[in-house]
DRENZA-191293 format. One record per residue: x, y, z of N, C-alpha, C in turn. Coordinates in steps of 0.001 Angstrom, whole numbers. Atoms other than C-alpha are relative to their C-alpha. Layout:
<neast = X	nnorth = Y	nup = Z	caeast = X	canorth = Y	caup = Z	ceast = X	cnorth = Y	cup = Z>
...
// end
This chain:
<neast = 715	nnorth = -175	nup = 1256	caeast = 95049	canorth = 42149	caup = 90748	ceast = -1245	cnorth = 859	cup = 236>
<neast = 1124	nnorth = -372	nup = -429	caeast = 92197	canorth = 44408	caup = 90414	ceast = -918	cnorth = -430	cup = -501>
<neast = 1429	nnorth = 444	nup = -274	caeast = 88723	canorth = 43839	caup = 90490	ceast = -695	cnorth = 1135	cup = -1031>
<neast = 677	nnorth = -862	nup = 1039	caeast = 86685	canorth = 45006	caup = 87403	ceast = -1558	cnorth = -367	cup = 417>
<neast = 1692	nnorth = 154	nup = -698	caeast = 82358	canorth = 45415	caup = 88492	ceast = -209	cnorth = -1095	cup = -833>
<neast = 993	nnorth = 1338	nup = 1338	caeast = 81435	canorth = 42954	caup = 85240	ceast = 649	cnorth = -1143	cup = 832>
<neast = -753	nnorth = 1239	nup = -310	caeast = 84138	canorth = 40532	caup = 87126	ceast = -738	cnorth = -193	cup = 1374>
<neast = 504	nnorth = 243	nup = -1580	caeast = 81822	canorth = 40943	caup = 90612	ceast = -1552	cnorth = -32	cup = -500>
<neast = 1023	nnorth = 442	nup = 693	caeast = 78768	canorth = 40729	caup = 88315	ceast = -902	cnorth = 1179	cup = -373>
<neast = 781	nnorth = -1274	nup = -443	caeast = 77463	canorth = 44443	caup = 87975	ceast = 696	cnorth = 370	cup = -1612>
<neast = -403	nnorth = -223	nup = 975	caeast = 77153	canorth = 45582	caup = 84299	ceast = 673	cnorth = 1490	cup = -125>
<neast = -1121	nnorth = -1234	nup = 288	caeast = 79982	canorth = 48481	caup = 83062	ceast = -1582	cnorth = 1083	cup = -370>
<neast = 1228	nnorth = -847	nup = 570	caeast = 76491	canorth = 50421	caup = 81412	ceast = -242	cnorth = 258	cup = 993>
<neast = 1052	nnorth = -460	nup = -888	caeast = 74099	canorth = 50418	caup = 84181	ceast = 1221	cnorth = 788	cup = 1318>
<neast = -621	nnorth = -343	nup = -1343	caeast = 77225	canorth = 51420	caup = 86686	ceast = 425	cnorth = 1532	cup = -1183>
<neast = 4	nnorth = -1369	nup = 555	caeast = 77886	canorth = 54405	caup = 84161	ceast = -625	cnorth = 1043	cup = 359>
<neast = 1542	nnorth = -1000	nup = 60	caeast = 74460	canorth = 55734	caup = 83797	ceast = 60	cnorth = 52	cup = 1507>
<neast = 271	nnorth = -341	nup = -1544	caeast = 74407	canorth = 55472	caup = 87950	ceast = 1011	cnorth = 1173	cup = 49>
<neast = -903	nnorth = -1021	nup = -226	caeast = 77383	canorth = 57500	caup = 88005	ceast = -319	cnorth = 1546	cup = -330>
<neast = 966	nnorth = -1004	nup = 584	caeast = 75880	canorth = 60004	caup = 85448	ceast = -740	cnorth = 705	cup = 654>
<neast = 1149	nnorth = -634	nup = -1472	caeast = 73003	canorth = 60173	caup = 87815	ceast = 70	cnorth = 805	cup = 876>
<neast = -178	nnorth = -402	nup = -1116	caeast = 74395	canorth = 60530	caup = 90711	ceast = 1186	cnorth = 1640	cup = -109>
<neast = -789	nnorth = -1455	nup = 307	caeast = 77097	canorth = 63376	caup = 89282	ceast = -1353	cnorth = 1174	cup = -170>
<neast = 961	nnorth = -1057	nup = 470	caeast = 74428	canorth = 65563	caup = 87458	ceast = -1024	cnorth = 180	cup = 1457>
<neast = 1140	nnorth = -530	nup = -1442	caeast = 71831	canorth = 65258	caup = 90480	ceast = 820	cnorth = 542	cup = 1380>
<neast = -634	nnorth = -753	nup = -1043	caeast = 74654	canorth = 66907	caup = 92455	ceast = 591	cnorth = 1175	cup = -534>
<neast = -1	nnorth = -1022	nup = 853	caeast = 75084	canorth = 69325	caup = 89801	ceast = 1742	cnorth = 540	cup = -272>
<neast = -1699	nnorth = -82	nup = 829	caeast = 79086	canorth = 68298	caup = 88820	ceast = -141	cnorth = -475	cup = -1458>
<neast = -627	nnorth = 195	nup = 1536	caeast = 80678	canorth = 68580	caup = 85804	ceast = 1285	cnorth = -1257	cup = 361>
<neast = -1063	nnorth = 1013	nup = 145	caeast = 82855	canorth = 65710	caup = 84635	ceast = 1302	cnorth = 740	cup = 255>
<neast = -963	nnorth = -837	nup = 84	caeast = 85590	canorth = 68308	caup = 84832	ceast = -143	cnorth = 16	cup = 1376>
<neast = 69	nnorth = -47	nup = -1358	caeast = 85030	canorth = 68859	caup = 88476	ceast = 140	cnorth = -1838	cup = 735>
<neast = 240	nnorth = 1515	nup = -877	caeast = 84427	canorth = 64834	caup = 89462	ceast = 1400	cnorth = -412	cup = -588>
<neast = -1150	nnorth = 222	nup = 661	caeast = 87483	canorth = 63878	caup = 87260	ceast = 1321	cnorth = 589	cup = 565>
<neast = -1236	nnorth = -871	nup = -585	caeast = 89962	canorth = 66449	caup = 88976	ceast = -61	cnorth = -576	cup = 1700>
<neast = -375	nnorth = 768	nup = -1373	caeast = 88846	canorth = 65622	caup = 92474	ceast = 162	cnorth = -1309	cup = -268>
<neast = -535	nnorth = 1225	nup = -571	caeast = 89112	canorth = 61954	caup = 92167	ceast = 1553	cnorth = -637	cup = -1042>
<neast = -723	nnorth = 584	nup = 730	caeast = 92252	canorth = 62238	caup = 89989	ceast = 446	cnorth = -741	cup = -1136>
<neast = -163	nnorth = 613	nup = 945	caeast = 91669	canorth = 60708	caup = 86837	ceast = -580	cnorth = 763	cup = -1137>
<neast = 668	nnorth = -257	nup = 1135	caeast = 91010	canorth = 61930	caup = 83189	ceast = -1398	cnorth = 316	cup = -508>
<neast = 1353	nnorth = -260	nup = 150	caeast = 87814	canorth = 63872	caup = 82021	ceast = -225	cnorth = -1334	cup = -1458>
<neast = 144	nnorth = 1232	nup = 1251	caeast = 88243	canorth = 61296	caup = 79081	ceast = -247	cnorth = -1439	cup = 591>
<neast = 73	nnorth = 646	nup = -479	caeast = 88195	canorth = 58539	caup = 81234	ceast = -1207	cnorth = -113	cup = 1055>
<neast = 804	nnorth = -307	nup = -15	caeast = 85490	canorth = 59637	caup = 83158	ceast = -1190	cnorth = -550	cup = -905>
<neast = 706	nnorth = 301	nup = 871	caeast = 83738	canorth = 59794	caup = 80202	ceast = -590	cnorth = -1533	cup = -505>
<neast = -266	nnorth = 1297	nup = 293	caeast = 84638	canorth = 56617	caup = 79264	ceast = -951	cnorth = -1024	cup = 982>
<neast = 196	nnorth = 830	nup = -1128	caeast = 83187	canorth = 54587	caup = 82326	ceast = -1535	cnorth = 381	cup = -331>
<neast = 1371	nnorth = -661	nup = 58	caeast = 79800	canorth = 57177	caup = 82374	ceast = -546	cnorth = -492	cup = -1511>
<neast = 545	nnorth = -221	nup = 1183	caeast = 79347	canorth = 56148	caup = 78510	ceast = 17	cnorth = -1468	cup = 70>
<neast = 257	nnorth = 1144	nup = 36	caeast = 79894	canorth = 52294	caup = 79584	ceast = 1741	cnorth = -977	cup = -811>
<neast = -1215	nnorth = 268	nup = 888	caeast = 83107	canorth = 51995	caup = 77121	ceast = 658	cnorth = -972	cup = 588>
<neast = -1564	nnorth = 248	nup = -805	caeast = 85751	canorth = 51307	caup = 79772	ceast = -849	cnorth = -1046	cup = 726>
<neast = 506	nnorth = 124	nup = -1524	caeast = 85144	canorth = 48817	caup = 82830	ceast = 1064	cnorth = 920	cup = 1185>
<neast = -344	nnorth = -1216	nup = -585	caeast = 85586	canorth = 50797	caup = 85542	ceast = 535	cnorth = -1368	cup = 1631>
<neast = -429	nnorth = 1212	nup = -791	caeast = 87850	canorth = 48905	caup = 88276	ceast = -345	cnorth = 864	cup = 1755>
<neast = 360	nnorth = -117	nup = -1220	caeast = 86946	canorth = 48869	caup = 92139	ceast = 177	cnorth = 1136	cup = 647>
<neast = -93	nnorth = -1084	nup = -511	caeast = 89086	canorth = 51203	caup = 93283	ceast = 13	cnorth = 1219	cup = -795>
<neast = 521	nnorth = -1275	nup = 702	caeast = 88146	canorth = 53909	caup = 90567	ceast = -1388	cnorth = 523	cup = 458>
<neast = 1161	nnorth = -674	nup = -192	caeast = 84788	canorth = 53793	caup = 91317	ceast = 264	cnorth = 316	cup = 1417>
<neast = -248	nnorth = -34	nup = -1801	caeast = 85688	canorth = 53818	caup = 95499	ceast = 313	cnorth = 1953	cup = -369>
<neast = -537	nnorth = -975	nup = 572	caeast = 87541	canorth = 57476	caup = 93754	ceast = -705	cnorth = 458	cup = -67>
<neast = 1050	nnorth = -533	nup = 849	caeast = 84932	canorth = 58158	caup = 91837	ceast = -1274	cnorth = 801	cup = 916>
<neast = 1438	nnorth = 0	nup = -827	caeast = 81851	canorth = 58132	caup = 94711	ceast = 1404	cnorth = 1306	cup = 1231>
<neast = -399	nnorth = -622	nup = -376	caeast = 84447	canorth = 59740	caup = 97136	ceast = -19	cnorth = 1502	cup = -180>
<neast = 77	nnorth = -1437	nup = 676	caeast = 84871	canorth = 63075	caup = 94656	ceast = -1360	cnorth = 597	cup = -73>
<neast = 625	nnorth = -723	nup = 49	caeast = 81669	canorth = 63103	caup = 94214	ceast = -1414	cnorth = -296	cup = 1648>
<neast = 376	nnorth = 84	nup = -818	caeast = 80644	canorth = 62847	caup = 98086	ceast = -1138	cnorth = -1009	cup = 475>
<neast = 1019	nnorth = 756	nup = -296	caeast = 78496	canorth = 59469	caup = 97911	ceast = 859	cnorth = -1592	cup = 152>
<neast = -389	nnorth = 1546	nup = -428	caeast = 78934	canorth = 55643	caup = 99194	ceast = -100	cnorth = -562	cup = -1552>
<neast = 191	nnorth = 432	nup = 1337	caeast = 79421	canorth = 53474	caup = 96224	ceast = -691	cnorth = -1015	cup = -120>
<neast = 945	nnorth = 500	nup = -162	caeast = 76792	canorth = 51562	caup = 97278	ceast = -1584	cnorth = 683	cup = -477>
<neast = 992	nnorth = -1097	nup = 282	caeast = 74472	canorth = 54346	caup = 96786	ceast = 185	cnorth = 94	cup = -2291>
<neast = -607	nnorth = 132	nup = 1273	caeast = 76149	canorth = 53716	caup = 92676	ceast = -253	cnorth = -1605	cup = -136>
<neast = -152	nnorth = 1254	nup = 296	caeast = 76107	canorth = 49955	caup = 92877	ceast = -649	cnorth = -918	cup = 1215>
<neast = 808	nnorth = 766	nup = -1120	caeast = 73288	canorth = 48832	caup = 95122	ceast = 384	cnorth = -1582	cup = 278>
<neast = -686	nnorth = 871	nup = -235	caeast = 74892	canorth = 45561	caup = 97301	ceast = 1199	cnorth = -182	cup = 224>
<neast = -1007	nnorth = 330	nup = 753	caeast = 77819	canorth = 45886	caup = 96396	ceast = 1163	cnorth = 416	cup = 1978>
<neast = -1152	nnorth = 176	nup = -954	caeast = 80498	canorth = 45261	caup = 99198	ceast = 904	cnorth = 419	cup = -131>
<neast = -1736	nnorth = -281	nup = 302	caeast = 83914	canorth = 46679	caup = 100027	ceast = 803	cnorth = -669	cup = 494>
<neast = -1333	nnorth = 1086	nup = -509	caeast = 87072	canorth = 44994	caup = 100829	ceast = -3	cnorth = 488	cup = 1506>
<neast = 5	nnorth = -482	nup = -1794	caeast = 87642	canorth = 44748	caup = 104650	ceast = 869	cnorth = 1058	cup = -39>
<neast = -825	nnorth = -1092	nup = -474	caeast = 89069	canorth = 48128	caup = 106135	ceast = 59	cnorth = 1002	cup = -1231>
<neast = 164	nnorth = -1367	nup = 713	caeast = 88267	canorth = 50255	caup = 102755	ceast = -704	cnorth = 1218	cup = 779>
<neast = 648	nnorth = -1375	nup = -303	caeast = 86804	canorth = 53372	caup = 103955	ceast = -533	cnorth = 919	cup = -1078>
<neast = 775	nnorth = -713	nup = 970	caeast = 84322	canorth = 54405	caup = 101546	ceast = 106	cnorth = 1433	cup = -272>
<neast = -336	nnorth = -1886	nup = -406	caeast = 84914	canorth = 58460	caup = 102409	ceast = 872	cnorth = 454	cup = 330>
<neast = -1671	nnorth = -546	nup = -768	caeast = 88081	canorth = 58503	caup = 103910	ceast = 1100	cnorth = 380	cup = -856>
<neast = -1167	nnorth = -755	nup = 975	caeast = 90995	canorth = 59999	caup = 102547	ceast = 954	cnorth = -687	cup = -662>
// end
């Protein structure tokens, strides 16, 4: 089953707006972060605007494409044993 952030206690909003953040202060377009990590500029959207929850391994996707730990997105926040935050 996956693991949605609100279900590990981390609100869908504030993990948006981090995302937001952390995209723009690396100077990607949703169109660019969306293609590398494989998923929908609508969806994307969706997560960055709070809409959607955004499940574990999207955001793991998500921080990958756009070259940051998803810790650095969700201060605390733990990964499952043997994820590889960067790895392929």
């Amino acid at each position: 089953m996956r693991k949605h952030l609100p279900e590990l206690g981390y609100e869908r909003s504030q993990v948006g707006q981090a995302i937001r953040q952390t995209r723009l202060a690396k100077d990607l377009t949703q169109a660019e972060v969306a293609w590398a990590a494989g998923i929908t500029q609508a969806a994307l959207s969706n997560y960055e605007n709070g809409k959607r929850d955004i499940p574990l391994p999207a955001l793991i996707t998500i921080c990958r494409a756009m070259g940051t730990y998803p810790a650095a997105i969700v201060p605390g926040l733990t990964l499952p044993p043997g994820e590889d935050a960067l790895g392929g």
